[in-house]
C-alpha positions in Angstrom: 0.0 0.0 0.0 3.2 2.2 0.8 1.9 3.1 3.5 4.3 1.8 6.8 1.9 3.2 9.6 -1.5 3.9 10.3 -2.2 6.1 13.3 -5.1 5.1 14.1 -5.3 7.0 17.3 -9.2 6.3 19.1 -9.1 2.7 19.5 -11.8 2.8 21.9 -15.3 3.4 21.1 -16.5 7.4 21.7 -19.7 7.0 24.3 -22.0 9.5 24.8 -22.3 8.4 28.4 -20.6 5.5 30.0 -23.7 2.9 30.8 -21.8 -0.3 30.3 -24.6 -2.3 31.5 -26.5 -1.1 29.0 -24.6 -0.8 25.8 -24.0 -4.4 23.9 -21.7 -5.7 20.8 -22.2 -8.3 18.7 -19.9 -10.5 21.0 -21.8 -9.7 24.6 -22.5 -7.0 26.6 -20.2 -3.9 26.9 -19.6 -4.6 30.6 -18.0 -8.0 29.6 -16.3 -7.4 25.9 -15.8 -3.5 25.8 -11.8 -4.4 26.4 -11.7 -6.7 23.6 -13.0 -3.2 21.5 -9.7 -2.1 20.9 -7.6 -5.0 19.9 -10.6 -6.1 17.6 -9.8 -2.9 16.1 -5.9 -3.3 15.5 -6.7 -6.7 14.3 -9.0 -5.6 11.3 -5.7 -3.5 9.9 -4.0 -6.2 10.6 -5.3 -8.8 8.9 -5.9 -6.2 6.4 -2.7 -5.0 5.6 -1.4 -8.7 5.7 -3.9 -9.7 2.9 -2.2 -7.1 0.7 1.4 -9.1 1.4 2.6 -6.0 4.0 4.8 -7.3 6.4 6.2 -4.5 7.9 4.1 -2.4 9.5 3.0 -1.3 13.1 0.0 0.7 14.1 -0.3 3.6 16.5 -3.0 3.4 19.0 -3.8 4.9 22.7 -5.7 2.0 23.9 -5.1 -1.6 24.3 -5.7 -4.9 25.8 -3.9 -8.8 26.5 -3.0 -9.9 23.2 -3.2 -6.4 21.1 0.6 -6.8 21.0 -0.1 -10.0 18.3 -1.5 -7.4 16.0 1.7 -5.1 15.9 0.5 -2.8 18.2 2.1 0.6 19.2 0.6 2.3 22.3 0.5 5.5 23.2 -1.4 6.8 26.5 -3.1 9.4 25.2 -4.0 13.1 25.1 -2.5 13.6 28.8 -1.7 16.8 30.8 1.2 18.6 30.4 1.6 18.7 33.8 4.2 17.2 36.7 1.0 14.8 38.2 0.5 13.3 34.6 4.4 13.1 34.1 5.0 10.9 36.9 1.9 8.7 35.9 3.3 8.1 32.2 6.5 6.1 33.8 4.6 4.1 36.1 2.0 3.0 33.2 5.3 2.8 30.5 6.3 -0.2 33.2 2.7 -2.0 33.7 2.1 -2.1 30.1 5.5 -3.7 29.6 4.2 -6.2 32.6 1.2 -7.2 30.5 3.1 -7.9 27.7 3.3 -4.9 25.6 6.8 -3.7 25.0 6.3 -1.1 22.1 4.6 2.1 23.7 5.8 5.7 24.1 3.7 8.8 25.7 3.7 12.6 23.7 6.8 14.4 25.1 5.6 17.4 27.1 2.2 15.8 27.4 -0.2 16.7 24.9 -2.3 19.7 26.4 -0.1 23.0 26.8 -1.6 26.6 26.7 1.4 28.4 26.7 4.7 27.0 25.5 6.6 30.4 26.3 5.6 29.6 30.2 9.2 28.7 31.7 7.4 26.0 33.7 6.4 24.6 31.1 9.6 24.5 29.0 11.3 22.6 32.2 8.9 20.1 32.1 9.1 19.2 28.8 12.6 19.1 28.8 12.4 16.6 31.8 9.8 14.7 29.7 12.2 14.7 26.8 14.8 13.2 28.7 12.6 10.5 29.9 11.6 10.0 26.4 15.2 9.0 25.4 14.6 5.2 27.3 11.3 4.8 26.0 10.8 2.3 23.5 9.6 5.0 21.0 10.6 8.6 21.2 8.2 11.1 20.1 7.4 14.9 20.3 3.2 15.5 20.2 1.2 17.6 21.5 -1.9 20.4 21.6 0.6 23.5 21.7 -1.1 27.0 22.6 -1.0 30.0 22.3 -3.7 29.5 19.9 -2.7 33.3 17.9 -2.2 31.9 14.4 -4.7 33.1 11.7 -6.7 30.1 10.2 -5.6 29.7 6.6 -9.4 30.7 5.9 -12.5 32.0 7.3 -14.8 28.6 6.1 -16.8 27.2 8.5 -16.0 23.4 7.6 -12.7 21.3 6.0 -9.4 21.7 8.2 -8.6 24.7 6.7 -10.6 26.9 9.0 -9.1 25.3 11.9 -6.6 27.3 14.0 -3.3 26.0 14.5 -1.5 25.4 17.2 2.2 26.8 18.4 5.7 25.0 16.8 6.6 21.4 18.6 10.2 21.0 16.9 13.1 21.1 19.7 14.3 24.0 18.3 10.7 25.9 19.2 11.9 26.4 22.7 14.7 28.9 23.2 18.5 28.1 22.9 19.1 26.9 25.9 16.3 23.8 25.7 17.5 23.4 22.2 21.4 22.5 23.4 19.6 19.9 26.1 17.2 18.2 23.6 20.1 17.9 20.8 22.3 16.7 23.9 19.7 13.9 24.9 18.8 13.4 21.0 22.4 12.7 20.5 21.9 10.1 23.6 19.2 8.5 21.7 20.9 8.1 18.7 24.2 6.8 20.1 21.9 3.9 21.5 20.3 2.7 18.5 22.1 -0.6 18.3 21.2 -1.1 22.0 17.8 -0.2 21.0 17.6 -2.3 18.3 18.6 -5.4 20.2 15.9 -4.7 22.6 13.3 -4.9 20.3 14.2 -8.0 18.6 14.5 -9.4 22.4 11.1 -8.3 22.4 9.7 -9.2 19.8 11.1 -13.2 20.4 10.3 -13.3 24.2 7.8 -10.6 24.9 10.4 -8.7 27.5 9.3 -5.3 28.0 11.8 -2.4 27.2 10.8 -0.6 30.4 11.4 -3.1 32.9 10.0 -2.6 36.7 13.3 -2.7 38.7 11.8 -6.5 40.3 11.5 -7.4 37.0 16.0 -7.1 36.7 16.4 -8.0 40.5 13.5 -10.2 41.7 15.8 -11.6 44.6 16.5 -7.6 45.5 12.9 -7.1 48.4 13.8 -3.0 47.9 13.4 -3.3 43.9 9.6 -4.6 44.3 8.8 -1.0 45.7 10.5 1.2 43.4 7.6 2.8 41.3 9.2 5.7 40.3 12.8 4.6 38.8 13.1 1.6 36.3 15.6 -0.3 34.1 15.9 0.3 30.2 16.4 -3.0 28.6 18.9 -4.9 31.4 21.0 -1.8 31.4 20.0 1.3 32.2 18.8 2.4 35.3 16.6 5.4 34.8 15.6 7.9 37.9 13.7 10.3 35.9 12.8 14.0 37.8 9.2 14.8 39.0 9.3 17.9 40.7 9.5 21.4 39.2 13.1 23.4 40.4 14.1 19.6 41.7 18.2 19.7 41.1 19.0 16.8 42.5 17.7 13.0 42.8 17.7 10.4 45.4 17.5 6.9 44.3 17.8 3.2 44.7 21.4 1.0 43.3 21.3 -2.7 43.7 24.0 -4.2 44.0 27.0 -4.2 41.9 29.0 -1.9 40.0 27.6 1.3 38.2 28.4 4.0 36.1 27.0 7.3 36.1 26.8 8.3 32.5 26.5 12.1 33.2 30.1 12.2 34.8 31.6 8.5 34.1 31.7 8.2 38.0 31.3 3.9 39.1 30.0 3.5 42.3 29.0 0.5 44.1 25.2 -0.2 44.5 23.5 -1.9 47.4 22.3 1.2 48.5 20.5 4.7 48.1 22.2 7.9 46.9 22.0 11.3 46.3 22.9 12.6 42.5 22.9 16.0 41.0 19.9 16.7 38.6 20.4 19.7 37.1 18.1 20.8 34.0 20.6 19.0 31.6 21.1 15.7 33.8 18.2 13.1 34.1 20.0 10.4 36.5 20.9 7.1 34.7 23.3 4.6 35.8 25.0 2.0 33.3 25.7 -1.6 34.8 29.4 -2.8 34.7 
């Protein structure tokens, strides 16, 4: 078809109001089958695409359910707030998805909702965002960006010509100063790639998640099985991202071992918490030796 990706972007049925009780499908009632919606719906452009002899493709979605991954499912969570709250839930669902067997997923950088991207809080939290983006399994920049001052192309009241536009998303949009840190972490990204790469072949045989919960690495380790809010990237990276605005400095959890601090190339011995420096350019993330 030529075509490599579909993003097919509402994979859940639009409702009016939510009376699950009262709504039915062709397989059952909502209350029982409305999960099954969305990987029904991956499946149809999957089975279609493979009719027409493509295989190579992968669909973008923001909902899913146990199994979607069969149908070459990419997830994304959404139209979230741009906000620290909705920052800190992305990583915590980026590890339960991976959990239930769903390695490729990413989130929009920034989250998607923004109403003023000259707001300096904001700027900081995207730039956080960003460098959490880096160990995702896909790295992306979306989002709703306002101030919503652009002139519609034209004054019709229908087509998407009439639509106003929103604010530029590109990372150099921002200023100077957030373009040197997004080119610094884009560089990180791309300096990866192979690691990357191998990750998603690992997933792809075994189902291993990208993100990995930190029990998931250490399951002997009792601390790791209450560590919501750092995780490994592939077997590793471990990634402590920052969740607080004007936060310059991190605590977080080592297991034990040897690890290297990739900021300043500092190995230190795990087995313990500590206390790094998180300055706006710095997301903490340790290498295993």
């Amino acid at each position: 078809l030529g075509i490599d990706l579909f993003w097919l972007d509402n994979s859940e049925p639009d409702l009016v109001k939510y009376d699950f009780d009262n709504y039915r499908y062709y397989t059952g009632r909502a209350s029982k089958v409305s999960c099954e919606y969305p990987k029904k719906y991956v499946q149809a452009f999957s089975d279609g695409l493979t009719a027409e002899g493509d295989d190579n493709f992968v669909n973008l979605v923001r909902s899913a359910w146990v199994g979607s991954q069969k149908y070459r499912t990419l997830v994304w969570t959404g139209d979230v707030q741009s906000n620290f709250t909705a920052f800190k839930d992305q990583v915590i669902a980026g590890q339960n998805i991976g959990l239930a067997g769903i390695p490729w997923w990413t989130t929009d950088i920034g989250g998607f909702m923004t109403e003023d991207v000259n707001d300096p809080e904001f700027v900081e939290l995207l730039l956080r965002w960003y460098q959490f983006g880096v160990f995702c399994p896909i790295f992306r920049m979306h989002g709703d960006r306002g101030p919503y001052d652009i002139e519609p192309l034209d004054n019709r009241d229908f087509g998407g010509g009439y639509l106003h536009t929103g604010q530029p998303n590109e990372l150099w949009s921002y200023g100077e100063e957030a373009y040197k840190i997004m080119r610094k972490y884009l560089d990180l990204r791309l300096s990866l790639k192979d690691y990357i790469s191998g990750l998603m072949k690992e997933a792809s045989r075994t189902g291993a998640p990208l993100i990995r919960t930190m029990f998931y690495e250490f399951p002997e380790d009792e601390k790791c099985w209450n560590l919501p809010l750092q995780y490994m990237f592939g077997p590793d990276y471990l990634v402590a991202p920052i969740f607080e605005a004007g936060a310059t400095e991190r605590t977080l959890y080592l297991p034990a071992g040897k690890w290297q601090n990739i900021e300043t190339g500092e190995i230190v011995s795990g087995g313990c918490d500590i206390t790094v420096p998180a300055p706006i350019d710095v997301i903490p993330v340790f290498k295993r030796v």
